[in-house]
Backbone bond lengths (Angstrom), bond angles and torsions (degrees), N, CA, C in turn:
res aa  C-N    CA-C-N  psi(-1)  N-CA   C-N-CA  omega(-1)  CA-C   N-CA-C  phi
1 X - - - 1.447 - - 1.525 108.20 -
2 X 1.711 112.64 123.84 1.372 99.51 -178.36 2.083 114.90 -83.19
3 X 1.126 122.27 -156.07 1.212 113.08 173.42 1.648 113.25 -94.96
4 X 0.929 107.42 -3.41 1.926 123.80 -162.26 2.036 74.51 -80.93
5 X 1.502 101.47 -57.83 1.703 103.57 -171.66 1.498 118.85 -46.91
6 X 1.271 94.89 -34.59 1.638 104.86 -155.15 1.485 98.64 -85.68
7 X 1.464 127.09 -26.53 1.526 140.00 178.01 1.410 103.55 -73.31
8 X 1.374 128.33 -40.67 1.351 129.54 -161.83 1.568 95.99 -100.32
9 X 0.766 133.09 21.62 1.834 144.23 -179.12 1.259 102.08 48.41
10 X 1.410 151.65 16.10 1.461 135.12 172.28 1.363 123.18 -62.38
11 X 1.279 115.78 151.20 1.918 127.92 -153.00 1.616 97.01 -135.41
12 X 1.361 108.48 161.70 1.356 88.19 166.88 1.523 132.06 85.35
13 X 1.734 116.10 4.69 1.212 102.48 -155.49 1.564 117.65 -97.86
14 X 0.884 131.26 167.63 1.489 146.91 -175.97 0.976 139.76 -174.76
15 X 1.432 103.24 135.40 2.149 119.89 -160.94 1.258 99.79 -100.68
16 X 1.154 95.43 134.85 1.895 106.64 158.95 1.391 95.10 -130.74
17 X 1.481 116.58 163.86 1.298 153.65 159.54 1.029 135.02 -155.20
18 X 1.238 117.95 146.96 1.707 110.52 -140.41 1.966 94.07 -166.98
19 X 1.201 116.86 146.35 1.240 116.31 -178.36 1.678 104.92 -113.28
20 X 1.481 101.68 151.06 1.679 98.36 -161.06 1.700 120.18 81.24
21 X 1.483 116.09 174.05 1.684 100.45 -166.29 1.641 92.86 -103.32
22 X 1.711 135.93 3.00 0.982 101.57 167.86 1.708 161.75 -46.14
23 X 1.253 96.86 -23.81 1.632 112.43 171.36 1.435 111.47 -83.44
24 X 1.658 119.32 -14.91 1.118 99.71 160.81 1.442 129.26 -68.83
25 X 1.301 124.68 -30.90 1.300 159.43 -162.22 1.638 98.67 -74.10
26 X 0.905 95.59 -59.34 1.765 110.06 178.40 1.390 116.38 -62.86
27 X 1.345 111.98 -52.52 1.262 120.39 155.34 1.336 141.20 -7.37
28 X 2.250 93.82 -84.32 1.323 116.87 137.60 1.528 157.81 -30.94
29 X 1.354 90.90 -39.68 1.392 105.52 143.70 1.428 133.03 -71.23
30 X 1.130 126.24 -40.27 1.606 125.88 177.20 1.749 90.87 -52.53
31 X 1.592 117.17 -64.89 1.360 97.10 -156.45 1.878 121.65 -86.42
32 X 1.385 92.67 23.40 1.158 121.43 176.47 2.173 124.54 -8.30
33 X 1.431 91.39 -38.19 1.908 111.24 158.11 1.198 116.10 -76.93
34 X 1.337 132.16 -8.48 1.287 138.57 168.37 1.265 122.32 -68.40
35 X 1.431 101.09 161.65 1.720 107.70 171.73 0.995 106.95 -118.57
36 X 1.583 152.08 151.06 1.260 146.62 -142.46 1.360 98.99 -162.56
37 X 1.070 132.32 119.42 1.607 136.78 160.18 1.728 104.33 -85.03
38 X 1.598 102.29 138.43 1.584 105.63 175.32 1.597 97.28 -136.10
39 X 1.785 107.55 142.48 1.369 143.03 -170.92 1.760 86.12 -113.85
40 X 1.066 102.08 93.63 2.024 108.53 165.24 1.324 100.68 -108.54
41 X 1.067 115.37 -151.37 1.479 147.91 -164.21 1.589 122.06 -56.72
42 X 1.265 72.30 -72.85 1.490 97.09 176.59 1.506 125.75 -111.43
43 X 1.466 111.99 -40.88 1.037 111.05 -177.97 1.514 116.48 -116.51
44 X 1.276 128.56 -168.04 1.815 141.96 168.25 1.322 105.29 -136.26
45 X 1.289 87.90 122.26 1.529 106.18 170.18 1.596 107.50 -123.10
46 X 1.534 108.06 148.78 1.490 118.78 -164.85 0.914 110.05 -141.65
47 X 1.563 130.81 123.45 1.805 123.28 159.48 1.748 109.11 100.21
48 X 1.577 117.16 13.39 1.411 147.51 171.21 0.981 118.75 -54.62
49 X 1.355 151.17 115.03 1.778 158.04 -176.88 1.609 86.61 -71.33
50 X 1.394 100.54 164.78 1.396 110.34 157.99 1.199 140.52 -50.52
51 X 1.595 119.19 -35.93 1.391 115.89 176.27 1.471 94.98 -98.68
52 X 1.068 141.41 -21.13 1.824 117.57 149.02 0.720 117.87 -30.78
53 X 1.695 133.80 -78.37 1.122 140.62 177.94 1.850 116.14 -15.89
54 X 1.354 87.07 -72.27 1.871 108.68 -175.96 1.774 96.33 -43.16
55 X 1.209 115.04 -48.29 1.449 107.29 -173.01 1.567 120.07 -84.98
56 X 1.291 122.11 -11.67 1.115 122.98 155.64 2.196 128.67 -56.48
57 X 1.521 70.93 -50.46 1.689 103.40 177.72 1.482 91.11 -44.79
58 X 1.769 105.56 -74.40 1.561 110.18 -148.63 1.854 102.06 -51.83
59 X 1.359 110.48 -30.54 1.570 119.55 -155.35 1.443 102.45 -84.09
60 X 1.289 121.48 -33.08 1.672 123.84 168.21 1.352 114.49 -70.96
61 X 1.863 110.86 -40.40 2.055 91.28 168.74 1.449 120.39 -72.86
62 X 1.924 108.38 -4.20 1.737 83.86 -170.90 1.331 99.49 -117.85
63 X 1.502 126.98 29.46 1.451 131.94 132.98 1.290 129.71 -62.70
64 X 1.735 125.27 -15.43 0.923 123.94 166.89 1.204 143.97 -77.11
65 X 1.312 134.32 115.93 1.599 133.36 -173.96 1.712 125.84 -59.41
66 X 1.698 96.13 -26.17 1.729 82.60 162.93 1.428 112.23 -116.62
67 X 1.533 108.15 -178.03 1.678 108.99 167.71 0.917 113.39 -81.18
68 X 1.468 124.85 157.70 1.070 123.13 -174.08 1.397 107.64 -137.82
69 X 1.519 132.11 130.43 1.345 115.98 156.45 1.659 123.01 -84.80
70 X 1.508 90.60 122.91 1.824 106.35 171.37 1.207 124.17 -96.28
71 X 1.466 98.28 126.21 1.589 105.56 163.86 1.642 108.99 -123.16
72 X 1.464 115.91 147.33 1.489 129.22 -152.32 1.819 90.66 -128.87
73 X 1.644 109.34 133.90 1.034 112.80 -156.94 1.457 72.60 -142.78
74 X 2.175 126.14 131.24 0.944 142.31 -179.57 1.682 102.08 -136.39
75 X 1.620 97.22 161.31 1.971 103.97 -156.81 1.643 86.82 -148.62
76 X 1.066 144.27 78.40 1.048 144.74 166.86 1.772 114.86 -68.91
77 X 1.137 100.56 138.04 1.743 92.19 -173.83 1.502 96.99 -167.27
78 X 1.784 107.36 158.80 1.312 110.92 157.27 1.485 108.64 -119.53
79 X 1.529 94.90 151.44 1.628 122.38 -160.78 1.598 98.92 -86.68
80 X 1.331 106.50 160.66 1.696 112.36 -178.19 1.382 99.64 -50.92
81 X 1.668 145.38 -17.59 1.020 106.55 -176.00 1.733 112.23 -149.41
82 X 1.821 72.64 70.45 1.537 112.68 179.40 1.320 112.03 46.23
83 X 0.773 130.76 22.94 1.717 132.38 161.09 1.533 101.78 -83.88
84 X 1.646 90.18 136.69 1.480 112.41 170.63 1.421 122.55 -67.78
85 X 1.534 139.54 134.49 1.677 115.17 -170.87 2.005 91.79 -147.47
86 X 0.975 85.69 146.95 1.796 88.06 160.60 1.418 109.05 -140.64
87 X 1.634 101.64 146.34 1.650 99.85 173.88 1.699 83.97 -109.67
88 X 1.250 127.42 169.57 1.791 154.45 150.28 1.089 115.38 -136.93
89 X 1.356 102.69 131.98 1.629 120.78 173.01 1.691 118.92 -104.01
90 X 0.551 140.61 141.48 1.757 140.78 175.01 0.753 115.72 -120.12
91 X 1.455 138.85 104.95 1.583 143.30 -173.44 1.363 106.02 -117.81
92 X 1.401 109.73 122.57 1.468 117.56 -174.58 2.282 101.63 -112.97
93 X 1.255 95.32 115.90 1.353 98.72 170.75 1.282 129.49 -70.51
94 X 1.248 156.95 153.08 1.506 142.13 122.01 0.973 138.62 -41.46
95 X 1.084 120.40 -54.83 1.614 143.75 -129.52 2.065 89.16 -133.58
96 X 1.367 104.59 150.58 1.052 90.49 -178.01 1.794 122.05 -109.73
97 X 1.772 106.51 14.89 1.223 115.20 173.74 1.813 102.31 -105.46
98 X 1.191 106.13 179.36 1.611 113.01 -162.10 1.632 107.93 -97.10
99 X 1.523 111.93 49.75 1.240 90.30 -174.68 1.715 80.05 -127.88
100 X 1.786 102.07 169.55 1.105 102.68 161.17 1.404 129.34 -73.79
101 X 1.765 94.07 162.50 1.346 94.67 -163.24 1.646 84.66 -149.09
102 X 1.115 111.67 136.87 1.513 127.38 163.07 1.343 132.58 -34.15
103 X 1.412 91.81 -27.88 1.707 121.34 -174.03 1.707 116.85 -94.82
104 X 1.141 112.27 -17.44 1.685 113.42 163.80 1.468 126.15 -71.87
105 X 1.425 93.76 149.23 1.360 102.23 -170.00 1.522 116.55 -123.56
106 X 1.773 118.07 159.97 1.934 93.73 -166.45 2.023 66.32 -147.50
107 X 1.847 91.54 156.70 0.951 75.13 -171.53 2.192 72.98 -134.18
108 X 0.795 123.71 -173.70 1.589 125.82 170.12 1.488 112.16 -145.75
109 X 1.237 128.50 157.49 0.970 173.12 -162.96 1.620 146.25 -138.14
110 X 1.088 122.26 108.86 1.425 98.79 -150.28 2.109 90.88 -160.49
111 X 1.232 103.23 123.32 1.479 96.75 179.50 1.678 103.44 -94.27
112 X 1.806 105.89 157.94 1.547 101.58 -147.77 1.553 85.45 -108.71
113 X 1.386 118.92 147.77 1.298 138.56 172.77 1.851 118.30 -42.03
């Protein structure tokens, strides 16, 4: 638990990581009654059902001109007032060592209150 958690009262918390966008997907689905705002690429989208979401997702990775390796990093938690929330991140690499590179991309995820 970091201290950012422990200030904002969240309970409950849990990491996944996972390589590729499946756990995002899965994810998405669990909170499937949700509305989800997504921070991609280019654009923001806000106030998105679940299978919005999925089609936003699919339409922002296949605008891209290179491959990319993804790994999907999920934070499941409940909020001071017991609501369930997840943020996901999607980080797509270039390059296949761990350094930065100009060329990566992050995309977020975040279900809305």
């Amino acid at each position: 638990m970091s201290i950012i958690d422990l200030i904002k009262g969240r309970k409950n918390i849990v990491y996944q990581e996972s390589d590729g966008i499946t756990l995002a997907t899965h994810t998405i689905n669990e909170f499937e009654d949700r509305t989800f705002t997504l921070k991609g690429l280019k654009n923001r989208y806000f106030g998105l059902s679940g299978q919005d979401i999925l089609k936003h997702i699919q339409d922002e990775l296949d605008s891209m001109l290179i491959l990319y390796h993804y790994t999907t990093t999920a934070k499941k938690y409940t909020d001071r007032k017991g609501i369930s929330q997840v943020e996901i991140k999607i980080v797509g690499n270039a390059s296949t060592m761990n350094r930065y590179s100009p060329l990566d991309i992050e995309m977020e995820i975040k279900t809305k209150m």
